[in-house]
C-alpha positions as CSV (number, residue, x, y, z in Angstrom):
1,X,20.5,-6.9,-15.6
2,X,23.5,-5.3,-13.6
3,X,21.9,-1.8,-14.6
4,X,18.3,-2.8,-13.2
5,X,20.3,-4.3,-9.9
6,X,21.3,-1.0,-9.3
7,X,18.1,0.9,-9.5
8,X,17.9,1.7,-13.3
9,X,15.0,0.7,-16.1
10,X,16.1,-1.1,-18.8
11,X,14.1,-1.3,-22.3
12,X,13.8,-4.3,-24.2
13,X,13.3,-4.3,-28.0
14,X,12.6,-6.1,-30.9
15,X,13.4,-4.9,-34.4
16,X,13.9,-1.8,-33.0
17,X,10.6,-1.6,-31.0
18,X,10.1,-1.5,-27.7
19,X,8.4,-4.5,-26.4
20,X,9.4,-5.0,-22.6
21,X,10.8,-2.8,-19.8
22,X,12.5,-4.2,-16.6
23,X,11.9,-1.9,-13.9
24,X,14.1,-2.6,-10.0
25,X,11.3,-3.6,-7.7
26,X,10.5,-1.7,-4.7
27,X,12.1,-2.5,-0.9
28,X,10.2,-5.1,0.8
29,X,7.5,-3.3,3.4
30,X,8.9,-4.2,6.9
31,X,6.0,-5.5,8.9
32,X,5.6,-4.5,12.8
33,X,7.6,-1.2,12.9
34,X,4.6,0.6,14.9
35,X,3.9,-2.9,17.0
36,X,3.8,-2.0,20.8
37,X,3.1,1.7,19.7
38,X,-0.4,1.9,19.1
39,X,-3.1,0.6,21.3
40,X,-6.5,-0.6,20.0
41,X,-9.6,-0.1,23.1
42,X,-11.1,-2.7,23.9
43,X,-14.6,-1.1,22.7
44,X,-13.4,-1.2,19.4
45,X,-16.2,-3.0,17.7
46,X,-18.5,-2.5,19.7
47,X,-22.0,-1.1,18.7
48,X,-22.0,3.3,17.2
49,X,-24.0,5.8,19.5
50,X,-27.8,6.2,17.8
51,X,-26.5,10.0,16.7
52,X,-23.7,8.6,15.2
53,X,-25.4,5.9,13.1
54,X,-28.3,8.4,12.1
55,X,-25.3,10.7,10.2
56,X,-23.9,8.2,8.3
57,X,-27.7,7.4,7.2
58,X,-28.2,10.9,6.3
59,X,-30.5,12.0,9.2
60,X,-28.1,13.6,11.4
């Protein structure tokens, strides 16, 4: 376990095949590092422009 602790993969067998492998886990993701960076407008969600919807439907 000490090995896995410091970032190694251990195998784990039984009668001589493998069975299991313990693998270290990834770092937690740190939530928020871009929060006061990016700014979402206000029109976000609002309604697409007619030429924009008629591309995405294949007429543009």
């Amino acid at each position: 376990m000490r090995g896995v602790e410091k970032g190694e993969e251990v195998g784990i067998a039984r009668a001589g095949r493998p069975v299991a492998r313990l693998v270290p886990l990834p770092p937690p993701r740190r939530l928020g590092l871009l929060r006061g960076r990016l700014a979402v407008p206000e029109d976000f969600d609002a309604p697409l422009p007619e030429e924009v919807l008629a591309a995405f439907e294949g007429g543009g």
